[in-house]
N, CA, C and O atoms as a GROMACS GRO file, in nm:
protein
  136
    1UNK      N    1  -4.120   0.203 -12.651
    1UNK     CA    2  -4.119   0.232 -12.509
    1UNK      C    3  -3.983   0.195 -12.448
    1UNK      O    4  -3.953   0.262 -12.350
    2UNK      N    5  -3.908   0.116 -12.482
    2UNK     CA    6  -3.797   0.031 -12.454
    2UNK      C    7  -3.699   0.177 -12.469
    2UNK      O    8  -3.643   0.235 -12.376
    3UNK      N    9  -3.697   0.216 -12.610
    3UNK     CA   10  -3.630   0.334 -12.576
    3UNK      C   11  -3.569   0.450 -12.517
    3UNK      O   12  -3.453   0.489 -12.502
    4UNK      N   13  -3.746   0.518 -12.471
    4UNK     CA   14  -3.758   0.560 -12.367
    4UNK      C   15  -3.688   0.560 -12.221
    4UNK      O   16  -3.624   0.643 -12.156
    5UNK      N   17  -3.739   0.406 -12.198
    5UNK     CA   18  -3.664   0.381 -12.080
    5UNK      C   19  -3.532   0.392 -12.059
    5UNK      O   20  -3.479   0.437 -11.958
    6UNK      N   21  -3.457   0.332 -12.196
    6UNK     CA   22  -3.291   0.357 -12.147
    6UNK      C   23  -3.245   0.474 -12.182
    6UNK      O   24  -3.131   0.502 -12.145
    7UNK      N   25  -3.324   0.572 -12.264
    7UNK     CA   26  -3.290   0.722 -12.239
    7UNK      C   27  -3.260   0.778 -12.097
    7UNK      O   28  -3.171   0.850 -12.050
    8UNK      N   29  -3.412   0.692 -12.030
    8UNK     CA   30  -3.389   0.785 -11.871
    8UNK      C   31  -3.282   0.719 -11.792
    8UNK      O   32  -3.225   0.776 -11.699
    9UNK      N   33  -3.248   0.563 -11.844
    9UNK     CA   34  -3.187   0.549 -11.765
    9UNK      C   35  -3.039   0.567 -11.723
    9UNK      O   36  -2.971   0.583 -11.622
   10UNK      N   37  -3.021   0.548 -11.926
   10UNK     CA   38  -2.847   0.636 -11.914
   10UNK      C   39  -2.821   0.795 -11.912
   10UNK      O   40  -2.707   0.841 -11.924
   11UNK      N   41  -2.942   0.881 -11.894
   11UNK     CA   42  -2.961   0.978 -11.878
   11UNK      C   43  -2.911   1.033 -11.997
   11UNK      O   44  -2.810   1.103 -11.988
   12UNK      N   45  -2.973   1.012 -12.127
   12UNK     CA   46  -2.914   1.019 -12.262
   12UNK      C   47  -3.040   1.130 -12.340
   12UNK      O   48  -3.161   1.125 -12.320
   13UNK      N   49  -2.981   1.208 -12.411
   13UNK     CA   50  -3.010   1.257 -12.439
   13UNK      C   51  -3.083   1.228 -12.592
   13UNK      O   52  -3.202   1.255 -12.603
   14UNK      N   53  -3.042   1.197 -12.657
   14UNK     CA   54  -3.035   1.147 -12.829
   14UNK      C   55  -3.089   1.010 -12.822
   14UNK      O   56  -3.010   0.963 -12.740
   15UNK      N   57  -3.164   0.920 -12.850
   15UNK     CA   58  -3.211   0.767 -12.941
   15UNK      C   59  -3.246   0.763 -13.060
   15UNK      O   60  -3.304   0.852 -13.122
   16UNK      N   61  -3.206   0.638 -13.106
   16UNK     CA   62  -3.235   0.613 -13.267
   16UNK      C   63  -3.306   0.475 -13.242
   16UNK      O   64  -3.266   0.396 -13.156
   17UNK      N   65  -3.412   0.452 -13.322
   17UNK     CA   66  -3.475   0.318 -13.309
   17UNK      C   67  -3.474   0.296 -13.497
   17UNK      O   68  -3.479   0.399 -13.564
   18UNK      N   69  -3.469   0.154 -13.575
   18UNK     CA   70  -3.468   0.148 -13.688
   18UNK      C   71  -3.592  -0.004 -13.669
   18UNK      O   72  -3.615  -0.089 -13.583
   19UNK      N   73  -3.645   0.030 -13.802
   19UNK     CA   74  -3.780  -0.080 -13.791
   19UNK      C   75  -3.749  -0.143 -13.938
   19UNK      O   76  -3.689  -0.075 -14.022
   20UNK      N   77  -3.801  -0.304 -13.974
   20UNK     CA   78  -3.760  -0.336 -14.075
   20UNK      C   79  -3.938  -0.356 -14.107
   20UNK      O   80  -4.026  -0.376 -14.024
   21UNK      N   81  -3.948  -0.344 -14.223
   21UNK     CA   82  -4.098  -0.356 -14.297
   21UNK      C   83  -4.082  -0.491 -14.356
   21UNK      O   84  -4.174  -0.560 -14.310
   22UNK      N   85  -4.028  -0.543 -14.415
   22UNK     CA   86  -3.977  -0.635 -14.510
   22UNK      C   87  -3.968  -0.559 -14.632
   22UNK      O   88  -3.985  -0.441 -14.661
   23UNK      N   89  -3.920  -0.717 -14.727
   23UNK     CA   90  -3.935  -0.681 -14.847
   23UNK      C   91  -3.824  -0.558 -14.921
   23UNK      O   92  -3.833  -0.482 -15.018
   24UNK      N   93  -3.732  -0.584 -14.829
   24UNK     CA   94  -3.649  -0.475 -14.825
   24UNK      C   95  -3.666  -0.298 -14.809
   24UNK      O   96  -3.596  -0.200 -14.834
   25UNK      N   97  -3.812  -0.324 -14.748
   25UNK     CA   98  -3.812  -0.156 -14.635
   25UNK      C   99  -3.769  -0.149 -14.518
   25UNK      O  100  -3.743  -0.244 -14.443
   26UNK      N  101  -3.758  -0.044 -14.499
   26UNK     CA  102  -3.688   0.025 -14.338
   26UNK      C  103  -3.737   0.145 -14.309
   26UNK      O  104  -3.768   0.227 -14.396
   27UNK      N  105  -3.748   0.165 -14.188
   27UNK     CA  106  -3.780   0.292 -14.181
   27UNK      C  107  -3.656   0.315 -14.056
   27UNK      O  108  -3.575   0.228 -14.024
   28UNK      N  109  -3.662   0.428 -14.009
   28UNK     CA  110  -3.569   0.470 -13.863
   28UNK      C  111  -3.606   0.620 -13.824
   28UNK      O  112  -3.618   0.713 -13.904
   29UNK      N  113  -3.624   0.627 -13.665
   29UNK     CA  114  -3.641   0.763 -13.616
   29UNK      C  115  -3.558   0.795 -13.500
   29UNK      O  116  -3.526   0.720 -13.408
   30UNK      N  117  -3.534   0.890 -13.515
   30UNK     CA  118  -3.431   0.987 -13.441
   30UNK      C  119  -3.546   1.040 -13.313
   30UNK      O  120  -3.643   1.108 -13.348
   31UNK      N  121  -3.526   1.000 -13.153
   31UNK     CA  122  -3.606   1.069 -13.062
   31UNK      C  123  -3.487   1.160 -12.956
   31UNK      O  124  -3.373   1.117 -12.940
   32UNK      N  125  -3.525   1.258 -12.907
   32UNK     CA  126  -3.478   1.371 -12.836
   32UNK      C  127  -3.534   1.383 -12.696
   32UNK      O  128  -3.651   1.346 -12.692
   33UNK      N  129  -3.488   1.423 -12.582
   33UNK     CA  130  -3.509   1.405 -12.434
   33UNK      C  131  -3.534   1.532 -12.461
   33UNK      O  132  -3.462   1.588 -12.543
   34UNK      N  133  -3.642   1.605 -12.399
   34UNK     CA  134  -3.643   1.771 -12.404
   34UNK      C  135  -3.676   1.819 -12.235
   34UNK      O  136  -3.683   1.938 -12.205
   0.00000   0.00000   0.00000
C-alpha cells in the first residue's frame, strides 16, 4: 500500500517493491499507474 501512495504522490508512473523470503529467497514486482 505504501507504494501506492508515493506513486500518487510523486505522480509516478512505474514502482518496484522487492520482498525478502529468507533463506536466501526474494521475490520483486514491477507495479504500473494506468
Amino acid at each position: 500500500a505504501q507504494l501506492l501512495h508515493e506513486l500518487k504522490r510523486r505522480k509516478a508512473k512505474r514502482g518496484i517493491v522487492s520482498m525478502c523470503i529468507g533463506g536466501g529467497m526474494g521475490a520483486a514486482g514491477i507495479y504500473e499507474m494506468l
